[in-house]
KOLBAKE-625469 format. One record per residue: x, z, y of N, C-alpha, C in turn; residue in one letter. Coordinates in pm, whole numbers, padded with zeros to 5 digits, always signed. Layout:
BEGIN
XZYXZYXZYA/...
***
This chain:
BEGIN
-02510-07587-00650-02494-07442-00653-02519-07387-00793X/-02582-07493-00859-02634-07411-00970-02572-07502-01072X/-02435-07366-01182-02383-07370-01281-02486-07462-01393X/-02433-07526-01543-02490-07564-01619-02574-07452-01688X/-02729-07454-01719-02775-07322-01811-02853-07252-01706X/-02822-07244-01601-02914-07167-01494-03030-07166-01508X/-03073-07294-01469-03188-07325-01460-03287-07255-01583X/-03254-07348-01722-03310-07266-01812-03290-07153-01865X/-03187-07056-01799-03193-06942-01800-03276-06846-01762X/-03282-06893-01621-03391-06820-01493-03454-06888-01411X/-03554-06990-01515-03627-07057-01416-03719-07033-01355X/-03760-06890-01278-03815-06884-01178-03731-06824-01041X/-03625-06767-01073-03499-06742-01027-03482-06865-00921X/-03447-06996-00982-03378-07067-00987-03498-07135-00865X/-03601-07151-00879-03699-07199-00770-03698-07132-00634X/-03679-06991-00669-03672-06910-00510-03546-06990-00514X/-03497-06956-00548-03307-06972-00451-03342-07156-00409X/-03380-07241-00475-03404-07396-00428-03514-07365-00293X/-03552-07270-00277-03636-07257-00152-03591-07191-00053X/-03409-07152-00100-03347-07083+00047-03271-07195+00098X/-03258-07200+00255-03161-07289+00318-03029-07239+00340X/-02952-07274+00229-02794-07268+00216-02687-07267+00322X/-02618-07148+00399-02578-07162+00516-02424-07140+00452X/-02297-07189+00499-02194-07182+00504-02143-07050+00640X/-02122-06987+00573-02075-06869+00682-01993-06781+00617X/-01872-06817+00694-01691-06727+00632-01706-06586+00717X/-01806-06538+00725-01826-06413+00818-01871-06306+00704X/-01952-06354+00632-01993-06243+00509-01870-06220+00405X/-01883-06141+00363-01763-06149+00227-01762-06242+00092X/-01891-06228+00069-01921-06326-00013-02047-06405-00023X/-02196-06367-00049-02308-06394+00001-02367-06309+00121X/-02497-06363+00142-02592-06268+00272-02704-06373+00244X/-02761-06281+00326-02952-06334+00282-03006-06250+00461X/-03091-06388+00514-03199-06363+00635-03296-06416+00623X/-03344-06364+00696-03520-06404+00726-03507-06436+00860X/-03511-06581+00970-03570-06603+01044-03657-06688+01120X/-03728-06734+01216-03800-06812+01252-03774-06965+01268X/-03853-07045+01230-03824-07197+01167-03862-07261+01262X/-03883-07393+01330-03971-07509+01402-04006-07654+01280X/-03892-07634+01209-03925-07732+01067-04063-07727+01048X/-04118-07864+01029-04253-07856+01008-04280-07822+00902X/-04176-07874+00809-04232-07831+00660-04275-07651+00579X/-04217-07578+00701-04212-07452+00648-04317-07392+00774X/-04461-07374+00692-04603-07392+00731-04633-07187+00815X/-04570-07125+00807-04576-07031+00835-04470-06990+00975X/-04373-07078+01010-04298-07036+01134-04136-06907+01038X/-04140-06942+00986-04022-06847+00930-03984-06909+00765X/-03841-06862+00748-03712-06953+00629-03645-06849+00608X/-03617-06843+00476-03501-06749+00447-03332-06857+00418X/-03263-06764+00451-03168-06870+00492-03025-06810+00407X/-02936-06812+00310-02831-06775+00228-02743-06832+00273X/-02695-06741+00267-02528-06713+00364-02407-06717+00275X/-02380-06841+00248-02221-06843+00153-02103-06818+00209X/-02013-06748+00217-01859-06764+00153-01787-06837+00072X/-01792-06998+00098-01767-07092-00022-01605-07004-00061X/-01520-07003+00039-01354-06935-00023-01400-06818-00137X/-01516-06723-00064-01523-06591-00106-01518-06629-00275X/-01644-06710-00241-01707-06717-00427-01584-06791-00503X/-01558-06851-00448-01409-06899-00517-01348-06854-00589X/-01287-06691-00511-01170-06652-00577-01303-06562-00668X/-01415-06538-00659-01505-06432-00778-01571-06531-00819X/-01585-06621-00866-01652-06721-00999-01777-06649-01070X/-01682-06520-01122-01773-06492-01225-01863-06394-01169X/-01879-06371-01065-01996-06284-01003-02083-06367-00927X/-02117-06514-00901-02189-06573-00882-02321-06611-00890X/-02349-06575-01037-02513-06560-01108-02556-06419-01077X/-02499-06309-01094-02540-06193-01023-02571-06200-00899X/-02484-06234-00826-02474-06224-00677-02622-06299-00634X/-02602-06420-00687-02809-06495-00667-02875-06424-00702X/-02880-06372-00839-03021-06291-00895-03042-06174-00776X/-02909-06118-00747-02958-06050-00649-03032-06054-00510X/-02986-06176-00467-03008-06197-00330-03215-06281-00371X/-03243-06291-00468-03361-06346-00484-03455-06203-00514X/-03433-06092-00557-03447-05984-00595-03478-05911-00447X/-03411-05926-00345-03407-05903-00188-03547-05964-00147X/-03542-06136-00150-03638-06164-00184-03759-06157-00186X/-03809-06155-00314-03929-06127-00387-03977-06000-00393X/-03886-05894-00363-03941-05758-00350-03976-05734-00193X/-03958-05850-00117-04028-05810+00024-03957-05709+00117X/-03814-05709+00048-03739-05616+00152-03689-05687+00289X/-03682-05804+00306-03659-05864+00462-03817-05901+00534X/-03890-05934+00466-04054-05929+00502-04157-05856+00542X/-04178-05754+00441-04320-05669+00465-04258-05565+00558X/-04342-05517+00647-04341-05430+00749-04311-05312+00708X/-04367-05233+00556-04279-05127+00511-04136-05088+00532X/-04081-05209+00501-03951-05167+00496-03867-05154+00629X/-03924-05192+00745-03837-05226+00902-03826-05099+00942X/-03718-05117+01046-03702-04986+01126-03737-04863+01022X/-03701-04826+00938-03732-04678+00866-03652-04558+00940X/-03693-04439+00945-03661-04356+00983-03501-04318+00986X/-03478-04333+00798-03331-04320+00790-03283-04463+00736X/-03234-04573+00765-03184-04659+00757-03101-04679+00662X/-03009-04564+00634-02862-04543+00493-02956-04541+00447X/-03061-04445+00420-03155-04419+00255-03208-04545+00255X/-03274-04627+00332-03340-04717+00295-03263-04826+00238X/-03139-04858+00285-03011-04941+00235-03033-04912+00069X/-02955-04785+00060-02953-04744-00047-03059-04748-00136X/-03194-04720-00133-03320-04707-00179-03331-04930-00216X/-03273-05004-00089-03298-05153-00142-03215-05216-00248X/-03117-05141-00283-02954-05200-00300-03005-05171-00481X/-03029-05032-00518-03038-04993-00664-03163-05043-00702X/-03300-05093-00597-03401-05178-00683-03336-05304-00664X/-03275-05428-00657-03244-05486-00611-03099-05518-00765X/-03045-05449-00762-02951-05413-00878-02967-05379-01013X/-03123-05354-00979-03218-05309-01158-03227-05485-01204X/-03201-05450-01327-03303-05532-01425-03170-05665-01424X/-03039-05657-01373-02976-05757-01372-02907-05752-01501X/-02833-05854-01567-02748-05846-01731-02634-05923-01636X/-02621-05973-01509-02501-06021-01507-02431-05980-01409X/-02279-05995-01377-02164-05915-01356-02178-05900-01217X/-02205-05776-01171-02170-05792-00981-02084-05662-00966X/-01992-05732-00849-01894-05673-00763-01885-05486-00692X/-01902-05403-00790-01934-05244-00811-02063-05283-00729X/-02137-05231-00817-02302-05226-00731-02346-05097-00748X/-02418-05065-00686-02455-04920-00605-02580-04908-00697X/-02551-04813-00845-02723-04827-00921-02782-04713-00926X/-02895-04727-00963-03016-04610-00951-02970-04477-01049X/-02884-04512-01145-02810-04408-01231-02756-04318-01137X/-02673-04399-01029-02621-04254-00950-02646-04163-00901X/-02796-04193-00868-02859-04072-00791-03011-04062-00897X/-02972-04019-01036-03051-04021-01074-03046-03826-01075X/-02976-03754-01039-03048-03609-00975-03140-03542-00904X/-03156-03689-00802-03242-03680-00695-03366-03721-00730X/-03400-03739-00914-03523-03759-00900-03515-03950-00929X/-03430-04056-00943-03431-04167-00955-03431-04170-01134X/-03534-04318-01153-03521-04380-01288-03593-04519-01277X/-03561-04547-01441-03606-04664-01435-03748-04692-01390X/-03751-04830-01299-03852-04912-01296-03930-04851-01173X/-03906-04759-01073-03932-04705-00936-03907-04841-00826X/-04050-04806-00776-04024-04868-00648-03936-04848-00511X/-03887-04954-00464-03789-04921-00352-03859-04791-00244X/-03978-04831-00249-04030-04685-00130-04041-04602-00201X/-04026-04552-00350-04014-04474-00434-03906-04358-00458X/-03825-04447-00430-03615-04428-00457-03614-04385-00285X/-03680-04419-00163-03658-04450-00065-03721-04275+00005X/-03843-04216-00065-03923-04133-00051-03813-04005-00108X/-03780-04036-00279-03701-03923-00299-03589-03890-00230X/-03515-03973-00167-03366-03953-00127-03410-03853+00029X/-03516-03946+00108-03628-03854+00260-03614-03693+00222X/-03677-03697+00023-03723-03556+00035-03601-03454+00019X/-03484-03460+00051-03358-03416+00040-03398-03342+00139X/-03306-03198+00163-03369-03122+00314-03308-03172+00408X/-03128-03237+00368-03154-03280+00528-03040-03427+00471X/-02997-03534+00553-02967-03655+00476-02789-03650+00459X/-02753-03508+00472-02598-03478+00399-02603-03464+00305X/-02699-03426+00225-02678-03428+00061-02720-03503+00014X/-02737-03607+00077-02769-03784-00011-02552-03822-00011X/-02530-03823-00083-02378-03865-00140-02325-04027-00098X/-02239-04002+00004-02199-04154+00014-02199-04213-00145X/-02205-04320-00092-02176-04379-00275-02049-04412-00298X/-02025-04362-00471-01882-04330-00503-01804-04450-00425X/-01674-04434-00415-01564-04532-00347-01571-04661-00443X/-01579-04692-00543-01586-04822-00580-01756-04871-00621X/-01801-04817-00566-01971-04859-00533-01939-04951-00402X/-02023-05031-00373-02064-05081-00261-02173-05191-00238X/-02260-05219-00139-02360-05348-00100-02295-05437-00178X/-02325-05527-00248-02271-05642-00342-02325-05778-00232X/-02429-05755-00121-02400-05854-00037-02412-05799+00099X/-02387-05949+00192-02398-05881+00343-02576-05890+00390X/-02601-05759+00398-02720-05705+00453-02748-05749+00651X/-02851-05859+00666-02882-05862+00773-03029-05879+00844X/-03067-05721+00820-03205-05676+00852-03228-05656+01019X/-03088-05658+01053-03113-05602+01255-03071-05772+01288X/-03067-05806+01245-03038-05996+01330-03219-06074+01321X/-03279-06003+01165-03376-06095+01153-03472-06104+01266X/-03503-06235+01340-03579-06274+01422-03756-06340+01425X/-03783-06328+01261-03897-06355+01216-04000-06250+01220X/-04104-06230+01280-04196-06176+01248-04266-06139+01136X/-04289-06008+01095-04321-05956+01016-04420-06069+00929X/-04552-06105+00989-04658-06170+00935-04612-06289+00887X/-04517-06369+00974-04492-06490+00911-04332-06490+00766X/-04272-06351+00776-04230-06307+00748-04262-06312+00571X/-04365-06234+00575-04514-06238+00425-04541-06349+00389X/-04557-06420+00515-04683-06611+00446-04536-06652+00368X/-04440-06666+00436-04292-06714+00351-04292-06653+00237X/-04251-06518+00206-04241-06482+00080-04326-06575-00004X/-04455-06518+00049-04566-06563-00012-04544-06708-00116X/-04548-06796-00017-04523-06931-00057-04401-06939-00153X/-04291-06845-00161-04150-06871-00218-04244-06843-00339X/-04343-06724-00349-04344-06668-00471-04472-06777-00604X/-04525-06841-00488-04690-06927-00513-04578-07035-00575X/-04473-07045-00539-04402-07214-00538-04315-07223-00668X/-04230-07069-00654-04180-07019-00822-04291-07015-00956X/-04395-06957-00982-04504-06947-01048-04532-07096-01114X/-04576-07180-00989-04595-07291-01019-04500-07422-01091X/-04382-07421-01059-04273-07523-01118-04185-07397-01211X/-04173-07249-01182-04118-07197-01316-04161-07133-01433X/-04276-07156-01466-04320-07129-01590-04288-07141-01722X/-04221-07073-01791-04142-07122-01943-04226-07235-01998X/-04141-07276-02091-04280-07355-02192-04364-07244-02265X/-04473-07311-02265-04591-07236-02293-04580-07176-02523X/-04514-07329-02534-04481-07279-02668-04419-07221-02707X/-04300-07134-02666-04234-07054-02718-04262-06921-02714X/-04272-06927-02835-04344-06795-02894-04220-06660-02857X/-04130-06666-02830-04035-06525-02826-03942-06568-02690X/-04032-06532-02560-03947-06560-02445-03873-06474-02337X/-03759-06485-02374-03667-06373-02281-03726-06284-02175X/-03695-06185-02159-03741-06103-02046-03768-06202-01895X/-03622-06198-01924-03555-06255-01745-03631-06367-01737X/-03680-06475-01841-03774-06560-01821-03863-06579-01746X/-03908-06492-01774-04102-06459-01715-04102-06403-01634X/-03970-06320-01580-04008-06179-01521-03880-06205-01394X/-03914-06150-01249-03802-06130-01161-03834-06002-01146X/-03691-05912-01154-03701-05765-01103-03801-05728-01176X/-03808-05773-01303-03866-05670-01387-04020-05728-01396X/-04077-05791-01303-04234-05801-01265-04227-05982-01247X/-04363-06026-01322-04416-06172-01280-04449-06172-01168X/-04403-06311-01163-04429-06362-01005-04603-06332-00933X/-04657-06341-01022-04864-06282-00994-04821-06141-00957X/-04721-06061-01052-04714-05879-00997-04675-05888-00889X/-04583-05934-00861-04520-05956-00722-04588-05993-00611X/-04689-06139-00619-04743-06127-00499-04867-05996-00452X/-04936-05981-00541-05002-05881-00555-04913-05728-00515X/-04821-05697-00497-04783-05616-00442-04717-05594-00319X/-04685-05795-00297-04676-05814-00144-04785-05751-00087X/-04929-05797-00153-05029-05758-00051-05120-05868-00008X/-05258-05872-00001-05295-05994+00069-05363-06106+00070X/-05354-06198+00154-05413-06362+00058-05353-06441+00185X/-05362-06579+00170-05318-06641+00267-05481-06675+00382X/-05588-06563+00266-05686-06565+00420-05641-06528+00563X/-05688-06554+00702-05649-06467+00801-05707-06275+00706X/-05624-06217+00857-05685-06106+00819-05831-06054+00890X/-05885-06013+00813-06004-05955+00892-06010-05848+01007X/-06132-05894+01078-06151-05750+01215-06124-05623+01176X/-06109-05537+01185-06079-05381+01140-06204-05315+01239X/-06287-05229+01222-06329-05156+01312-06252-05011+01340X/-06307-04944+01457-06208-04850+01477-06332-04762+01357X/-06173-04656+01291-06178-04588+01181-06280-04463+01255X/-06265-04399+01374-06397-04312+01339-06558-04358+01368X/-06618-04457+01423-06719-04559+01439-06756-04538+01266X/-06671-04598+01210-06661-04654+01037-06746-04511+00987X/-06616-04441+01008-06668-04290+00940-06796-04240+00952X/-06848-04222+01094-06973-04199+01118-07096-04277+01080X/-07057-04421+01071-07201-04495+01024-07177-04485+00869X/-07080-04477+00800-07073-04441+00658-07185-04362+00614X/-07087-04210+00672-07159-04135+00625-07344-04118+00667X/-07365-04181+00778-07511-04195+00871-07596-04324+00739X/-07540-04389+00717-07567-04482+00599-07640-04434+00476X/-07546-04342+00435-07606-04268+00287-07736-04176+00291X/-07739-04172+00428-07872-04099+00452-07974-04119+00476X/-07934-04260+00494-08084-04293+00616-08195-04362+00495X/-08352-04355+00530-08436-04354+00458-08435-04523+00442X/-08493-04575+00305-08577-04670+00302-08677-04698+00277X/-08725-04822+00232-08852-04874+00218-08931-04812+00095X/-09037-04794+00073-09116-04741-00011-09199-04849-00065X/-09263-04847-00205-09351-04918-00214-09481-04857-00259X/-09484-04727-00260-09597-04667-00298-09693-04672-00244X/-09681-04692-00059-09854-04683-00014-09815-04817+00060X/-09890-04878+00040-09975-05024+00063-09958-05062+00184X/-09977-05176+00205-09991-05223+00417-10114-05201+00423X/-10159-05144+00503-10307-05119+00580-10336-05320+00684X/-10210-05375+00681-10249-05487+00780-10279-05598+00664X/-10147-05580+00558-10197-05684+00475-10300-05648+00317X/-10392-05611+00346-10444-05565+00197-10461-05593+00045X/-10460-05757+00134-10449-05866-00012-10269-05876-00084X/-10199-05819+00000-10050-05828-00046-10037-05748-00147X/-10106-05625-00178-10052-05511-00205-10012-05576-00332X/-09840-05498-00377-09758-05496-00428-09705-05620-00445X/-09737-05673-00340-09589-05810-00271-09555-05743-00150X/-09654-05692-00066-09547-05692+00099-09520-05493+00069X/-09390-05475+00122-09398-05289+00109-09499-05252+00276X/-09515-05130+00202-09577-05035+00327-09435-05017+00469X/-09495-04907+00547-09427-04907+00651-09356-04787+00613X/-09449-04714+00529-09370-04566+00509-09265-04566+00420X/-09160-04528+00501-09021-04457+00466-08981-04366+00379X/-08920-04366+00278-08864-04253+00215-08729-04175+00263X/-08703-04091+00231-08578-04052+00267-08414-04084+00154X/-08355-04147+00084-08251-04151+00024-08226-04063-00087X/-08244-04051-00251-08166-04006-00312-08111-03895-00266X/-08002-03908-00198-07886-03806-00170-07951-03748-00027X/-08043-03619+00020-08042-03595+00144-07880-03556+00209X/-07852-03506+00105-07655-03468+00171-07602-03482+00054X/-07554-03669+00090-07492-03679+00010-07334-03618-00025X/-07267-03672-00138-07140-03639-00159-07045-03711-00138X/-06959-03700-00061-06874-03806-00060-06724-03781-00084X/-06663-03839-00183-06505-03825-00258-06463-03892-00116X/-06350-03793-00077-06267-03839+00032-06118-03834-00031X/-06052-03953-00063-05910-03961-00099-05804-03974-00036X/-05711-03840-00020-05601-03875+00078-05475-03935-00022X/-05416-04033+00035-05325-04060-00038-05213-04014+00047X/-05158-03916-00017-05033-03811-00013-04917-03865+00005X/-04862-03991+00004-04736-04054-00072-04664-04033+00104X/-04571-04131+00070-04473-04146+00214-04533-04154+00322X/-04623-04253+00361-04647-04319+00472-04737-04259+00510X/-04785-04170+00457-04926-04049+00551-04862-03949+00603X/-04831-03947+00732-04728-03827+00819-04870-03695+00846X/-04780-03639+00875-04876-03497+00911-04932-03499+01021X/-04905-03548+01091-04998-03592+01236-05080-03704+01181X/-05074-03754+01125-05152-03841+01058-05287-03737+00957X/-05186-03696+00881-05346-03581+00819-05415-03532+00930X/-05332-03431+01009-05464-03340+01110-05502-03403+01161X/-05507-03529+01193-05612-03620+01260-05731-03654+01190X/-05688-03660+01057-05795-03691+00976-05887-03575+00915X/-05848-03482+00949-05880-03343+00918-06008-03262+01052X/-05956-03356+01161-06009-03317+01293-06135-03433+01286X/-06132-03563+01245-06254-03622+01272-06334-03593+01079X/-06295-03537+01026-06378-03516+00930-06494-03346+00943X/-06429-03301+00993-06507-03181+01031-06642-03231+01064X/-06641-03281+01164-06822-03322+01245-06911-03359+01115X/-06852-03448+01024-06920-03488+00904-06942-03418+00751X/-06879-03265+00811-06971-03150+00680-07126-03119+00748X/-07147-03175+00883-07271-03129+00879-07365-03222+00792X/-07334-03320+00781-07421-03391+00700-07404-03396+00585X/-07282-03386+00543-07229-03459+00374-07155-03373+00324X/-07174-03329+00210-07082-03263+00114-06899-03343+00115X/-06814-03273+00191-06685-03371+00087-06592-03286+00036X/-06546-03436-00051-06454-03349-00164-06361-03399-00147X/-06227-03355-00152-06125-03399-00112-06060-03391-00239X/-05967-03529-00223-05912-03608-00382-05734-03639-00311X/-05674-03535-00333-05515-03559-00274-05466-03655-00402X/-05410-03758-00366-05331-03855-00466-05251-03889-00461X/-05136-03918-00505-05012-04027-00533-05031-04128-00599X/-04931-04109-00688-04939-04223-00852-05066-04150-00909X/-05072-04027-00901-05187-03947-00989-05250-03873-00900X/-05372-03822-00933-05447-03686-00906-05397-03560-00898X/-05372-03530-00763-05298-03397-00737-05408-03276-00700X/-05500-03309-00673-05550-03186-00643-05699-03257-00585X/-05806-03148-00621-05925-03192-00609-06002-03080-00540X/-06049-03071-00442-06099-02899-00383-06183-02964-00264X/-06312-02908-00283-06415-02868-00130-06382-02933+00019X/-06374-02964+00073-06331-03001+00247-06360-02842+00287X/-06293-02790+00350-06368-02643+00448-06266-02659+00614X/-06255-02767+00627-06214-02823+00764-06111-02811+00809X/-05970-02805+00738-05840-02813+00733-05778-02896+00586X/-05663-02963+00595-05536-03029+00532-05451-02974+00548X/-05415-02887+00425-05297-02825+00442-05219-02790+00352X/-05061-02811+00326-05020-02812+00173-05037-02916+00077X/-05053-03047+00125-05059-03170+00074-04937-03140-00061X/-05012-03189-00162-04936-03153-00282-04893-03377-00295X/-04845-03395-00387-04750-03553-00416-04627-03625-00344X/-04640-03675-00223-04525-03767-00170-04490-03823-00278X/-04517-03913-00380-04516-03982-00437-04513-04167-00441X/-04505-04205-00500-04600-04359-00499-04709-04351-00492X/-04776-04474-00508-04901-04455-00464-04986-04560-00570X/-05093-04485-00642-05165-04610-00711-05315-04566-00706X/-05379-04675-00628-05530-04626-00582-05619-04690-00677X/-05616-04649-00820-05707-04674-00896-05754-04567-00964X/-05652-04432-00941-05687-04314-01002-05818-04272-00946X/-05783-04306-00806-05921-04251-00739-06049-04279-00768X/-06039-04435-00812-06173-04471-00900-06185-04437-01040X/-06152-04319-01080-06169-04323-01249-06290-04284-01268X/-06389-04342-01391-06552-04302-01362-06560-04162-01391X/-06447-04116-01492-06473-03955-01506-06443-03866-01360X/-06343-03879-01327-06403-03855-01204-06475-03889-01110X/-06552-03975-01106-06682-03978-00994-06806-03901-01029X/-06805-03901-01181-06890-03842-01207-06891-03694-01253X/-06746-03613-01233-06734-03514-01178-06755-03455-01052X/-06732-03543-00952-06745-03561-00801-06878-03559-00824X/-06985-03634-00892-07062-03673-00871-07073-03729-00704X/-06996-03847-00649-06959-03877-00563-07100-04009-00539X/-07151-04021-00439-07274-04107-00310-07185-04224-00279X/-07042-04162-00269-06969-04290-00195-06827-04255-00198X/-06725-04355-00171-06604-04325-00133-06516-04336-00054X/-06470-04229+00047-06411-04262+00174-06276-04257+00120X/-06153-04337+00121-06020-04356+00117-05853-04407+00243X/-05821-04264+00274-05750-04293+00355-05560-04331+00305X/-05540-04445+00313-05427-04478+00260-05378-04584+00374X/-05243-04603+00330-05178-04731+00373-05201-04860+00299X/-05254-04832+00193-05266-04959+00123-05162-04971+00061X/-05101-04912+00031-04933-05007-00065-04976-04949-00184X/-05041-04993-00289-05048-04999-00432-05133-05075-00488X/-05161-05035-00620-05270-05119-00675-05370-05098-00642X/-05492-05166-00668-05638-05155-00657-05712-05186-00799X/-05837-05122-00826-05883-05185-00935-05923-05294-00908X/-05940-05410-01057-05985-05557-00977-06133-05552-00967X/-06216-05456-01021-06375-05444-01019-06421-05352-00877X/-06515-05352-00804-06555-05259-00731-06626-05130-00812X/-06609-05019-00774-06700-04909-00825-06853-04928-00821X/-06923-04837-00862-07077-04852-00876-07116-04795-00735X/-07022-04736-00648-07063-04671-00556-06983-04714-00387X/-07025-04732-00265-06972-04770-00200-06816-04777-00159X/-06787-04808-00112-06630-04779-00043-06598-04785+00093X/-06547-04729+00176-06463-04701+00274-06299-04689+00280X/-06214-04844+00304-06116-04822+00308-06075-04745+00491X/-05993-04693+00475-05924-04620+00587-05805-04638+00630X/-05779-04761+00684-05619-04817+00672-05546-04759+00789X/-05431-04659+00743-05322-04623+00787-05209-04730+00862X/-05151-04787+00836-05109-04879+00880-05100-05059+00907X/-05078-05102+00967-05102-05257+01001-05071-05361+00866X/-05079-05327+00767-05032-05393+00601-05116-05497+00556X/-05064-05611+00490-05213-05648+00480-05239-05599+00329X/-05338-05651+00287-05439-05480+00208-05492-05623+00107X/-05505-05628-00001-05508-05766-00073-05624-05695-00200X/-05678-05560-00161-05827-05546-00240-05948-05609-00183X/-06032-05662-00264-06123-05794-00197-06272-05726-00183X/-06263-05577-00256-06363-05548-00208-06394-05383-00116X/-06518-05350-00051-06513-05241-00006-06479-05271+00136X/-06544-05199+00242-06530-05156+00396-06433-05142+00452X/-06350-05190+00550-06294-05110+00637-06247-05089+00772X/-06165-05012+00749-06119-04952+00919-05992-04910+00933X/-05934-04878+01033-05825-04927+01118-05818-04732+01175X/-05672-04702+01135-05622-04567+01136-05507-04564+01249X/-05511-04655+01237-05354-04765+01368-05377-04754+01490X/-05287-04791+01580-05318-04854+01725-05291-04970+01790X/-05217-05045+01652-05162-05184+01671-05206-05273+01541X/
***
């Protein structure tokens, strides 16, 4: 399959695609790309991605061949047949569309009119946006007639088959996963060359480490979740509660004093404490989703100061809790490291940090000086290693 030069062209490219199982099928036009469930022992997760040729097709187009792969590995590695984000979406065309122009970024070689992010760059599209990014702006249209078929010689450059895939989401991930652990490892440039091509190092723009890291995750299981208002309440019941003292002595042990502590209790630093509560604003926090979170945060101004930290990619707005969400400013992306910036905590002057997100962005790789409470919105797996959490879900 693979022309002379490939390889050292795009050798990490070139490892995903040696990790798809090559299907002969005169049903697509030219390529297609699935995700479904395996019994092969060798493929340790229960799910294979499987490429769908048109040997006639590619025939008579030769020279759209290296595109046509970069693309279908780009499908890929960005987790659009895998992670649970992307399934069943509300509007299906936008999401097409929203996969097709990330998917079409970052290529130098020739494909068959491809549908790019230039076209709908009115709506708010540019370089280097994530597919739920491109996927969010096209949503925020008022209604989905003024998203523009794409011009007549635009079109899918392959055959899209997201309603056949029969793999489960989870095993869905461990696959990527492994495609992406397996590229890293056998495609690494040589280390000596000092001036190495983009496309080298990089798929879709991002190393194979960015990539898994934005899959999400580890190949640990995932952990218990407790239910999210339990969480909330011993959180905040946490920051309050007294400890040990060492000022007055044991009356039982006398000879200890200042090895064993007394019995008497202090009360905490913070009698009411503060706690930074971060909503992350972006797509995947619906509005029935806020007033819920709006309804179990109330009970907890009796104890705790909160401050509410609306976020996207950035800091949208910072204001008091007074027991409503309303007017959520971003729908944005989402990057949850703003929330830890020390200048703001120590504007917050924040006890702790409660964070309600889906999890789809970055994390810092350090923990803060101050607790955490993740608040997980949806079933994702969540690949920050440190900090609490809980379960916003019902599945």
């Amino acid at each position: 399959m693979f022309e002379a030069g490939f390889l050292a062209r795009y050798p990490y490219y070139a490892h995903v695609i040696a990790a798809l199982e090559p299907v002969i099928d005169p049903s697509v036009e030219l390529v297609g790309i699935s995700l479904r469930t395996s019994s092969a022992s060798s493929i340790a997760h229960g799910a294979r991605y499987y490429l769908h040729v048109n040997v006639e097709g590619v025939r008579r187009a030769p020279q759209f061949l290296r595109g046509l792969l970069l693309h279908e590995v780009h499908h890929v590695v960005l987790g659009h047949l895998a992670h649970p984000r992307f399934h069943r979406p509300e509007r299906p065309k936008l999401m097409e569309i929203a996969m097709e122009t990330t998917a079409n970024e970052h290529l130098e070689e020739p494909l068959p009119s491809p549908i790019l992010w230039q076209h709908f760059e009115r709506f708010g599209f540019k370089r280097g946006q994530s597919t739920m990014e491109r996927y969010q702006l096209l949503c925020d249209a008022e209604t989905e007639s003024l998203i523009p078929e794409p011009k007549p010689d635009t079109r899918s450059v392959d055959d899209h088959r997201w309603s056949e895939m029969d793999a489960p989401p989870a095993a869905g991930v461990q696959e990527t996963r492994r495609v992406l652990e397996e590229a890293d490892q056998k495609g690494t440039p040589p280390s000596e060359a000092r001036e190495v091509p983009q496309r080298r190092i990089t798929m879709a723009g991002k190393t194979p480490k960015e990539l898994l890291h934005e899959l999400g995750g580890t190949t640990d299981p995932r952990e218990v979740l407790i239910d999210w208002k339990d969480a909330l309440a011993r959180f905040v019941a946490h920051r309050r509660a007294p400890v040990h003292t060492w000022s007055r002595p044991s009356r039982r042990f006398p000879t200890e004093i200042g090895r064993v502590p007394g019995r008497s209790y202090r009360p905490r630093t913070a009698l009411r404490p503060t706690i930074l509560v971060a909503i992350d604003t972006s797509l995947s926090m619906t509005d029935r989703e806020l007033s819920e979170i709006a309804r179990q945060l109330r009970p907890m101004t009796e104890h705790a100061q909160l401050v509410i930290v609306e976020h996207d990619a950035k800091v949208t707005n910072v204001a008091t809790f007074h027991g409503a969400l309303t007017k959520v400013k971003g729908r944005g992306g989402t990057d949850l490291r703003v929330i830890f910036d020390p200048s703001l905590l120590r504007a917050v002057n924040a006890d702790g940090v409660i964070a309600f997100t889906d999890g789809d962005g970055p994390t810092p790789e350090r923990a803060p000086s101050v607790p955490v409470l993740w608040m997980l919105t949806k079933p994702w797996d969540f690949a920050c290693a440190w900090g609490d959490r809980a379960k916003l879900f019902d599945r």
